[in-house]
N, C-alpha and C positions, 0 to 999 in steps of 0.2 A: 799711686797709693800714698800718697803725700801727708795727705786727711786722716791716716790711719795712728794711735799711740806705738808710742816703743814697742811696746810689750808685746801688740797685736801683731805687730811688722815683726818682731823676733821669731814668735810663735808659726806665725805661716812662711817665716824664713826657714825653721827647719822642718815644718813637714813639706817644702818642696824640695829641701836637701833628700828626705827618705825615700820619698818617690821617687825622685833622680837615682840615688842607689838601687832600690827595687829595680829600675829600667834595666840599668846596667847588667844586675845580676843577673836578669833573663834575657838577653841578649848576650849569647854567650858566640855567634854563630860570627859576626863582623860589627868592629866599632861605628859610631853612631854618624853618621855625614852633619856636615854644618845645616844642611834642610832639616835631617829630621830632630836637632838641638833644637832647632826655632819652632818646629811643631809642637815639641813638647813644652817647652816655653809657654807656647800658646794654650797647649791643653789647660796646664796650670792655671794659667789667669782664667780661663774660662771657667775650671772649677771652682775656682774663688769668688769672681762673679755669680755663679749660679749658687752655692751655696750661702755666701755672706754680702753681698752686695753694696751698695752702697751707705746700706741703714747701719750706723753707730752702732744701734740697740742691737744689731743681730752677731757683733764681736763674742757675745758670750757661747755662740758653736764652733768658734774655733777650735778648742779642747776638742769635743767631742768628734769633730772631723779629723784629729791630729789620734783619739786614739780608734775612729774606727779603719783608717787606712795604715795603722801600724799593724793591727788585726791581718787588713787583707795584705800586706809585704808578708808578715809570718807564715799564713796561708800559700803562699805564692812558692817560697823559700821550700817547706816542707814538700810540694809535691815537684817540685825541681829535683829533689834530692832522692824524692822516693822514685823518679824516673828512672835518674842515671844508675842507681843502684839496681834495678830489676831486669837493666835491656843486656848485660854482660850475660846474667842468668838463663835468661833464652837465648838470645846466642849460640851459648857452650851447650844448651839441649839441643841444638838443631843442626848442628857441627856433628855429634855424637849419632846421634840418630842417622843421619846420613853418611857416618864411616860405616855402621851397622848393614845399612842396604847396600851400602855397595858390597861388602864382606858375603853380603847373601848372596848376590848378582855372581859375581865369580863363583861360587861354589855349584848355583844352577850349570852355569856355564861349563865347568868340569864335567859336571854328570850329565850333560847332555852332549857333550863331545865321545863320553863314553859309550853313551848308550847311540850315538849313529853311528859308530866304528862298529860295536857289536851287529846291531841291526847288518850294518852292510857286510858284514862276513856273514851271516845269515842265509841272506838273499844269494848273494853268491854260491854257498850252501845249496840250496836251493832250487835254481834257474837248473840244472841237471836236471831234478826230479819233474821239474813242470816243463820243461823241454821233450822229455818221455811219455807226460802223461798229455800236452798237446798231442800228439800225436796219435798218442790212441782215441783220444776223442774224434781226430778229424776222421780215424780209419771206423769210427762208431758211425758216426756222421754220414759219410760214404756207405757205409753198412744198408744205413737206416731210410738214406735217398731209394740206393735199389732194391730197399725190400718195398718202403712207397710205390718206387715204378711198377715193381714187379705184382705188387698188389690192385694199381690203377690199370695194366694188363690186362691181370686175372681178370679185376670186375667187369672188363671191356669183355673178354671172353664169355663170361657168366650170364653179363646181359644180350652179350648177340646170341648164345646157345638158347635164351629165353627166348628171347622175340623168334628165334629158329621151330622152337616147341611151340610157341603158341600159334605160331603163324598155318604148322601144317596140321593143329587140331583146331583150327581156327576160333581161337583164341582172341576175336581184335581189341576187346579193351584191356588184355592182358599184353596183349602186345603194345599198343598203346601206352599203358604204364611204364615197358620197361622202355618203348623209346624214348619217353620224357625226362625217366630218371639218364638215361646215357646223356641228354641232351644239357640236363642240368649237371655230369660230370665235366662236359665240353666247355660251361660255363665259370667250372671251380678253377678250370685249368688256365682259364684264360688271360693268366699274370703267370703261370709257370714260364721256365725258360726250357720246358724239355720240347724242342720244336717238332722231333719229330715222333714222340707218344701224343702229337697236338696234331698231326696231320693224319696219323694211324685211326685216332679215334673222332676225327671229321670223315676220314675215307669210310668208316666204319657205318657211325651215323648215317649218311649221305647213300651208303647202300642198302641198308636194312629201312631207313626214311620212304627213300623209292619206290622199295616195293612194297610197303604197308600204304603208304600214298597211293601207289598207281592202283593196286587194289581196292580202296575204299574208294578211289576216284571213276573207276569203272563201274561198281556198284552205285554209284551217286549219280552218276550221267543215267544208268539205267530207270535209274526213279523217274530225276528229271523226265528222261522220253515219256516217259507213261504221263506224267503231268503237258504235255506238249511242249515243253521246252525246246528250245529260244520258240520264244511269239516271235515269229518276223513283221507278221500283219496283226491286226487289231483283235484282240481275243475279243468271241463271240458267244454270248449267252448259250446260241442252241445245241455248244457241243456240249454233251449228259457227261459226269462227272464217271470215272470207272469203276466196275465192280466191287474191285477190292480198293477203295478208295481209301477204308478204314489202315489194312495193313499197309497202304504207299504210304500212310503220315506217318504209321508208326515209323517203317525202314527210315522214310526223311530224317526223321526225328533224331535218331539212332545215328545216321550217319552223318549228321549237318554236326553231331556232338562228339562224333570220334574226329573228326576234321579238326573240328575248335581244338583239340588237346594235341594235336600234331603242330599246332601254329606256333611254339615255341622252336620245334627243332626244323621246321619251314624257314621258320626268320634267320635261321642261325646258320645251313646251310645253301638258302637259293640265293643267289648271285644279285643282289636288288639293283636295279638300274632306280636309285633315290632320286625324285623330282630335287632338281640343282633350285637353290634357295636362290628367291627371284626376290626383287626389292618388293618391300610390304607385303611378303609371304611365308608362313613358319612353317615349317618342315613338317609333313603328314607321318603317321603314321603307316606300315603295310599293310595292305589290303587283306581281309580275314579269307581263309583257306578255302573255304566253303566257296565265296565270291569268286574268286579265283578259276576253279572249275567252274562254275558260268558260265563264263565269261568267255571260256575258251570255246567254243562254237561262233560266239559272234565272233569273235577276233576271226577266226579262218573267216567268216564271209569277209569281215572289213580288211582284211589284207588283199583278199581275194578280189573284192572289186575296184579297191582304190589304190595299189601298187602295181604295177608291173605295168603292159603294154594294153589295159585293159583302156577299153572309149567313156569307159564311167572315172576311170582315172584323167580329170581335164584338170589342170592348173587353174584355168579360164573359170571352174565353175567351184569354188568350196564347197558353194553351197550345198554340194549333193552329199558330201560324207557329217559335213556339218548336220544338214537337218535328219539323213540317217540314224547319226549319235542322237540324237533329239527323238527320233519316232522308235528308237530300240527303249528310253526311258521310258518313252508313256506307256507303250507297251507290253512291258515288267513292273509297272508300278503296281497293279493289283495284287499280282501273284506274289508279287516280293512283300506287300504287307500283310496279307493274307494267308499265305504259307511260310516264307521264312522269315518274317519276322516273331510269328510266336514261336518258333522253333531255339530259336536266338534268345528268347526272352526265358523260356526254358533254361537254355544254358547257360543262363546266368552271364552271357555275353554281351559286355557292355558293347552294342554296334545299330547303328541304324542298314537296317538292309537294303532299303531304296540309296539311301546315300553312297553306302560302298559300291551297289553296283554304278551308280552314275558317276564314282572316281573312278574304275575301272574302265569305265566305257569310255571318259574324258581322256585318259590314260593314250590311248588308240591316237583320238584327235589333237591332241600332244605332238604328240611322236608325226604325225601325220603335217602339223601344219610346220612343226619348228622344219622340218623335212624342205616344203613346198616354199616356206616364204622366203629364206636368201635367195630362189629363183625367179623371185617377183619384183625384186629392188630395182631393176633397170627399165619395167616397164612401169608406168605411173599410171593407168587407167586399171590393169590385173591390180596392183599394191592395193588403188582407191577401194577395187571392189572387194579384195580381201579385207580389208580392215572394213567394208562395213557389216559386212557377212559375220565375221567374231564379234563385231559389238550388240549386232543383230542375236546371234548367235547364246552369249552371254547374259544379254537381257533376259533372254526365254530358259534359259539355265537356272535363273535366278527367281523367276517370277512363275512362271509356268510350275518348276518343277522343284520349288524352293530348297536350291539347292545353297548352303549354309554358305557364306560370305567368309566364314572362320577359313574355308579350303581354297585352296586354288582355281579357277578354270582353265581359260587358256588365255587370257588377257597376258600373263605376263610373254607369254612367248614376244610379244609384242613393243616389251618394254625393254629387250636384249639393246645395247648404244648403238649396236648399225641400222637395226630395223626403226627404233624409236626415231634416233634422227632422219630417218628416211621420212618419217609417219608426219615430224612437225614438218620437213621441206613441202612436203606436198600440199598439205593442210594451207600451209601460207602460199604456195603458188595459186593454190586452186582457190582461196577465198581472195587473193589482189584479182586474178581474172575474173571475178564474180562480181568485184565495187568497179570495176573497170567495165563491165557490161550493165549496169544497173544504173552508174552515174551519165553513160550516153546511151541510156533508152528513153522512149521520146515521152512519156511521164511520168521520168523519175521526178520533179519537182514539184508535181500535182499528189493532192492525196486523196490515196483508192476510195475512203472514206467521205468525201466532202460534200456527198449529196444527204448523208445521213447525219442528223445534228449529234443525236444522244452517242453515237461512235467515234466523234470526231472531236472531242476536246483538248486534244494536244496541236492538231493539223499538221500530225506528220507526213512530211512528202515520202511519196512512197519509196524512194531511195534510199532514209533514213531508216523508215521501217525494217526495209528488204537486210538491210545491213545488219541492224540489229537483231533479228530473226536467225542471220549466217553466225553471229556469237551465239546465241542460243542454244542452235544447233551443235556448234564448235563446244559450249560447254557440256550438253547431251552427252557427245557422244565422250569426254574423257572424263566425266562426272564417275564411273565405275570401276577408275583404273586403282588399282589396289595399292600405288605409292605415291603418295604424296608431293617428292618430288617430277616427278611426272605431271601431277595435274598443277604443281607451278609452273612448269616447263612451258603448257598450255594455257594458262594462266597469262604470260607475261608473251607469249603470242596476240595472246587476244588485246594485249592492251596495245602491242604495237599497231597493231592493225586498228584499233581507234585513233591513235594520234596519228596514223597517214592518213587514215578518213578526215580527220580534224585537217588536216593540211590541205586534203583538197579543197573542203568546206570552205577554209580561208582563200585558196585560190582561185573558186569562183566566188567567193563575195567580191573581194576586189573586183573582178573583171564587171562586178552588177554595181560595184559601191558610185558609179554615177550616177545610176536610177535607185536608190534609196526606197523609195519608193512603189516598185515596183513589184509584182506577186512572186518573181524566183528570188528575188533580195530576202524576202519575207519568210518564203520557204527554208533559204539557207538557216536565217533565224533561229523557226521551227526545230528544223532539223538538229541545231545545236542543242537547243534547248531539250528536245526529246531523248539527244541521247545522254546528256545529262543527269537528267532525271531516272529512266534506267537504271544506269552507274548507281544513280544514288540509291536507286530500290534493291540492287545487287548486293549493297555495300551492309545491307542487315538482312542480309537470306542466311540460314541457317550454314548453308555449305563452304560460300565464301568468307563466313565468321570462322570455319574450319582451320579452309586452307590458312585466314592471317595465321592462325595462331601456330601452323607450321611454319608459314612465312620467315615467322619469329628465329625460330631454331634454324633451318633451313636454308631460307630465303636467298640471304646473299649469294650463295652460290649458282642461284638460276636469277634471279630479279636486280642482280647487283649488288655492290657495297650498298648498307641501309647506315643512317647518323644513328649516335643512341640516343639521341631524342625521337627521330622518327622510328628508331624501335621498341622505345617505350608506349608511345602514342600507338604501336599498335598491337602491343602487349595488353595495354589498357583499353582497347576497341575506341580510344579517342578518336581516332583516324578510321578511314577502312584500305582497302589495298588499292583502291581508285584515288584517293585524293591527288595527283597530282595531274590526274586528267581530268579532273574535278574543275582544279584550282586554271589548266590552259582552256577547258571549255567554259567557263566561266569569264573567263579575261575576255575569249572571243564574240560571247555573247554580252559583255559591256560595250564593247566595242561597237559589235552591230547596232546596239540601242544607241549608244550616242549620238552615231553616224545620221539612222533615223531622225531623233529626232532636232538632231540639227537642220536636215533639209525642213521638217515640218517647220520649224521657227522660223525660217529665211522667209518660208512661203510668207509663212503669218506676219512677221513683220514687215515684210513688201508691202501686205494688203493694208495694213496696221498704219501705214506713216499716214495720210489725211487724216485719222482720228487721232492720231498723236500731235496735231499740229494745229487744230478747232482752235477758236477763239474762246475756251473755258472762260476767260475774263469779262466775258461782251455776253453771256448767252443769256433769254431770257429768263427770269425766276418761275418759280412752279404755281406761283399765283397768276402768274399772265395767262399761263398752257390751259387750256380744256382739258387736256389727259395729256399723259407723258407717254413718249414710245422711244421706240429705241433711236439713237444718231444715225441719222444717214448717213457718216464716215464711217463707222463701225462694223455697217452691214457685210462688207466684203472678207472681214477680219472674222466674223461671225457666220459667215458662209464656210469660208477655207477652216476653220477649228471643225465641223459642224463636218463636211465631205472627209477630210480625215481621219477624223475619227470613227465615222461610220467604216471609211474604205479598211482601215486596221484592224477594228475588231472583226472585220470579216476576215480579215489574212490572217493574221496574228493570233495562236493560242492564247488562252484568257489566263495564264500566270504571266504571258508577254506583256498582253496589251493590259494589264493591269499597273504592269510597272511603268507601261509607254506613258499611259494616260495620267499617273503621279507625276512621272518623270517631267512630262509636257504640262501639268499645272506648278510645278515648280518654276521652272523656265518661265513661264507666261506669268506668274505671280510678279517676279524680281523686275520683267520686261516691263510691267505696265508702271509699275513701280517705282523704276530709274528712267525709263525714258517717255512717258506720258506724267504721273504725277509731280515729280519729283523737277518736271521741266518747266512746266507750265504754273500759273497764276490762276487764281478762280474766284469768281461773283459765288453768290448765292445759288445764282441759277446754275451753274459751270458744274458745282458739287452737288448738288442736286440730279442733276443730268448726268455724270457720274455714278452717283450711288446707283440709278437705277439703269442703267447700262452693265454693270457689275452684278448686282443682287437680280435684278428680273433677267437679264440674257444670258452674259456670262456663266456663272454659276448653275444653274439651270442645264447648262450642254451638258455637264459634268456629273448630274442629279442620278441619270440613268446606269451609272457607274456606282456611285455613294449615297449613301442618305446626307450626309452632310458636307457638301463641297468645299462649302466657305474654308473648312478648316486646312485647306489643301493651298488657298490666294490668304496665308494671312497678313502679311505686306499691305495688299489691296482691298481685304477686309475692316485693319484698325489704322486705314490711312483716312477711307469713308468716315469713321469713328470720328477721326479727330477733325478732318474738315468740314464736316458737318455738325460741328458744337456750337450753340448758341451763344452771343458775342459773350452773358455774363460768364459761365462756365467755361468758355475760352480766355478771359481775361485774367480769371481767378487761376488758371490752371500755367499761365505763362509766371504768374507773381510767383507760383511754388516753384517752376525748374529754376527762373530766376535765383529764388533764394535761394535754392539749393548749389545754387554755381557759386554763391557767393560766399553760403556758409560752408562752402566743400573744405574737411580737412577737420569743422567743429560739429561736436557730438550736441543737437539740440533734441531733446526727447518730444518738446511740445511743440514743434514742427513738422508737421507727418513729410515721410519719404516721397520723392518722385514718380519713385516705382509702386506704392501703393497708391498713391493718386491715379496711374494711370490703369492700374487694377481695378479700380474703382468705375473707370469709363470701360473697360472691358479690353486694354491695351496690353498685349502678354508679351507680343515680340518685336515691339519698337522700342529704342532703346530712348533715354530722354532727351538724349541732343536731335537726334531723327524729329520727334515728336516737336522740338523746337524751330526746325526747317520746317515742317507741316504746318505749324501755325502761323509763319510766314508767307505761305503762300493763299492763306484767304486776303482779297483783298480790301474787306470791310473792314479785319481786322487792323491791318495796316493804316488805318486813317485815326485810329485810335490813338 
């Protein structure tokens, strides 16, 4: 500030004095540190800077800078002062104010010490009087229990003196009435704990039930008789309907509806032997009252001829109480839609009357076979023949006499874990001694079909067939079983028993894999292939889309731990429940093809080496020849493609030898390819002789297979291409790969590509260094 006059440098000497005072004053809290001296320092000259700067001329706002921050220190001053003076003042109000609450807080305090002393001498007070008056309550209580009993008594007394009066003025819907209502006391009672006003008024029920039962039940059999009831045999048009045929409907009527109103106190005292919940089965309802009396006739015959020491009682034979239960339904079926079911429909009774008597009658065969079959587990021919007789059995249950799928039959007796695992043991002994009798019969590797064309498109040997007919069967027969886990059970049966078939299959191929060639090699093939395919058609049938999806939830526990990707895959049906015999008969039947056709190639290239080894260099050009024919090296090579393929497609189903005969022009493409063109040197005439060896013979064997072969040899298709370009267009076409070798790495737009050049000659799958060994071996070219 050197530049500055006296006057000026005096002037902003004291208003940086007053600022410095200002600081001070307000900073009243810790003196100033040597930093924050020099900040201020600094601020100063800053200020002085930004307001008067270097310009002479602008000395004259000094004044006015010196009085407007005398301004802001006064300002500053005043409200410092107006601070400290206002915070003592609250303070002392908030000091004040909180001796006040506490002064309240104590005084709460007092009176609420007083008033829980008083309180508790109160209560104390007190507890005498409701100590006296509990106790009269409990002796009210007690009161008012035995006047309830003695009332539930009376009414017990009241309603048996009723059902007494109406029974001997015969009264039955009046009787009726009151046995419902006693029936629905029995049901009020049924959380009480008075055990024995609970067995007083069951004993009660249960006698006065009896004999309104056993009476309306005598009456109702009497109808029955007049209706001919039980049909044993086939009811017959010519018996004339009875006289009073009009009054038997009405009595039916009458008595099928006093029945129906007893089924409450029916259920409540007869002793229910309840069908035990069987896996995939939900607990029935009881059989309606009316059914019931039916019923009871045929039971005394079915006990009568299939228990005891009777010759109709055989273990040996189900079949006789089985198809019995079966000719009593067809038999009731008219009568029961005909007569009880409008009767039913009247009473407003939700029930189908053909169905209940056919659970009724199953009922019997229940009881009958769970009885007969733990005596059958030790012999394995009785077991076979009972399990087929129930599935027999069950079909006609179902189909015959559409009996509802919602109910039980008698399958699950079947599904009990000693009998089940008896059912799968046999199942797999009896289906290995069946691939064990079919794989050494004497033709099993010939198929039954193979005189007949349009039946014969797979050419399975009939062993394969036989085999896959035995799962067929094997799914038939547990296709019906009512749990799930069960038909996994058999399920994962059926797959074992594909992959021992696969095994054998594998170990007769081996023992054939010398003769390749040969018609049981071919068969085994087949045979993979068919059951493959199969598999595959199983793997989107409606039922085995089922089971995955129980699989799903299920699964592991009968098919093994699953990954959760392969549980996903078949949550999603990506998968089916065969893929992984998919995925080992597949592997086998690569296997068999390659094997194939590796012998075919040996043959062929045996025959193959003299035309692999022609003098292409030396032969004459196609202007010498009168006509062209085929290489007399070649013939042989042309023969043997030519008998193979004829002998294959005779053996070999047409998805096989579809892929044989790709497979074998692949092979035969790359062969002529690397070890005939790719060997040799060629004239005009050598490529010439060539081209039409390839395009008229070659190609052509294959014609009867495809419309367009070539594209099958294209190695030996755009090999012709290139060695038969005329020298300009050969020479011009070497100048492009050339350049392109040279310009490799620089981007020339007005250079066409290699690759489009050779686009342009019709060249897709040779690459351009290949395309460069090609143009090398014409040898016209070479003198160039």
């Amino acid at each position: 500030m050197s530049f500055l006059p006296s006057k000026a440098s005096t002037a902003l000497s004291e208003s940086c004095q007053e600022t410095s005072n200002q600081k001070s004053r307000t900073d009243c809290v810790k003196p100033e540190s040597p930093s924050e001296d020099e900040n201020f320092t600094d601020d100063v000259v800053g200020l002085v800077q930004k307001e008067i700067g270097g310009d002479l001329k602008s000395l004259k706002k000094v004044s006015g800078l010196l009085e407007k921050l005398t301004l802001e220190n006064k300002q500053l001053e005043e409200q410092v002062l107006t601070v400290s003076s206002s915070v003592p003042l609250r303070v002392s109000a908030a000091l004040s104010t909180a001796e006040e609450s506490r002064v309240k807080l104590e005084s709460l305090l007092e009176k609420e010490r007083v008033l829980s002393n008083t309180l508790q001498q109160h209560l104390q007070g007190a507890q005498v009087w409701a100590d006296s008056i509990g106790q009269v309550l409990g002796q009210l209580d007690t009161l008012e229990r035995h006047m309830k009993y003695l009332q539930c008594l009376a009414r017990i007394e009241q309603l048996s003196d009723s059902i007494q009066q109406y029974l001997m003025t015969n009264s039955m819907w009046d009787a009726v009435g009151a046995i419902d209502r006693m029936a629905s006391l029995d049901m009020g009672l049924r959380e009480s704990g008075c055990s024995h006003l609970q067995a007083f008024l069951r004993e009660t029920l249960r006698f006065w039930h009896k004999i309104l039962k056993d009476k309306l039940a005598s009456d109702f059999e009497e109808v029955l008789t007049q209706f001919h009831w039980p049909f044993i045999s086939p009811p017959t048009q010519t018996l004339s309907p009875p006289a009073n045929a009009q009054e038997l409907n009405s009595q039916l009527e009458l008595l099928v509806s006093q029945l129906l109103s007893l089924q409450t106190s029916d259920d409540l005292i007869s002793e229910k032997k309840e069908i035990l919940s069987r896996p995939g089965q939900s607990q029935t309802p009881p059989l309606s009252l009316p059914i019931q009396i039916m019923l009871l006739p045929l039971s005394k015959r079915f006990r009568y001829h299939f228990t005891g020491n009777r010759q109709t009682n055989n273990l040996s034979k189900p079949e006789w109480y089985l198809t019995q239960v079966l000719i009593w339904m067809g038999n009731s079926s008219n009568f029961m839609d005909e007569k009880i079911q409008p009767t039913l429909d009247r009473a407003r009774a939700k029930v189908n009357a053909r169905v209940e008597l056919c659970r009724g009658l199953l009922t019997l065969a229940q009881e009958k076979l769970a009885h007969d079959t733990p005596r059958l587990l030790y012999d394995d021919a009785l077991f076979c023949h009972l399990v087929d007789e129930v599935l027999q059995f069950e079909k006609e249950l179902r189909s015959t006499h559409s009996y509802p799928r919602a109910y039980p039959g008698i399958l699950h007796i079947l599904l009990e874990e000693t009998v089940f695992q008896k059912w799968l043991s046999v199942e797999r002994k009896m289906a290995v001694e069946k691939v064990d009798t079919m794989l050494s019969a004497e033709g099993a590797w010939s198929s039954q079909y193979k005189d007949i064309t349009d039946m014969d498109e797979l050419k399975a040997p009939d062993c394969a067939e036989t085999f896959m007919t035995l799962l067929l069967v094997i799914t038939e027969r547990y296709r019906s079983l009512p749990c799930p886990r069960a038909q996994l059970s058999f399920l994962a049966l059926q797959k074992e028993l594909v992959d021992d078939f696969r095994i054998r299959l594998t170990q007769v191929m081996k023992e054939e894999s010398r003769q390749p060639l040969s018609p049981r090699y071919c068969a085994i093939l087949n045979a993979a292939n068919y059951i493959s395919t199969v598999l595959s058609d199983w793997g989107d049938n409606v039922f085995f889309l089922q089971l995955q999806q129980a699989a799903v939830s299920v699964g592991e526990e009968i098919l093994g731990p699953l990954g959760a990707t392969e549980t996903g895959r078949l949550a999603s049906l990506e998968e089916s429940l065969f893929e992984a015999l998919l995925a080992l008969l597949e592997r086998l039947r690569g296997d068999m093809l390659g094997r194939l056709l590796d012998a075919v190639m040996r043959d062929v290239k045996e025959k193959a080496q003299p035309y692999c080894k022609d003098r292409w260099i030396s032969l004459p050009s196609q202007s010498d020849q009168a006509t062209m024919s085929l290489s007399s090296s070649a013939c042989p090579m042309m023969l043997c493609l030519r008998d193979h393929l004829l002998q294959l497609q005779q053996m070999l189903c047409l998805p096989l030898f579809q892929m044989f005969w790709q497979g074998l022009a692949e092979r035969l493409d790359n062969f002529i390819y690397e070890d005939l063109i790719l060997y040799n040197h060629f004239n005009e005439g050598g490529v010439a002789q060539l081209q039409y060896d390839m395009t008229r013979n070659l190609f052509p064997l294959f014609r009867h297979y495809c419309k367009r072969p070539e594209n099958f040899f294209k190695h030996v298709k755009e090999a012709c291409i290139i060695l038969t370009l005329k020298v300009g267009p050969a020479l011009l076409l070497c100048d492009v790969l050339k350049q392109s070798e040279e310009d490799e790495g620089i981007l020339n737009h007005q250079q066409p590509s290699p690759e489009s050049a050779l686009n342009e000659l019709g060249v897709y799958k040779l690459a351009p260094s290949d395309v460069q060994i090609l143009l090398k071996l014409r040898s016209a070219w070479l003198k160039q």
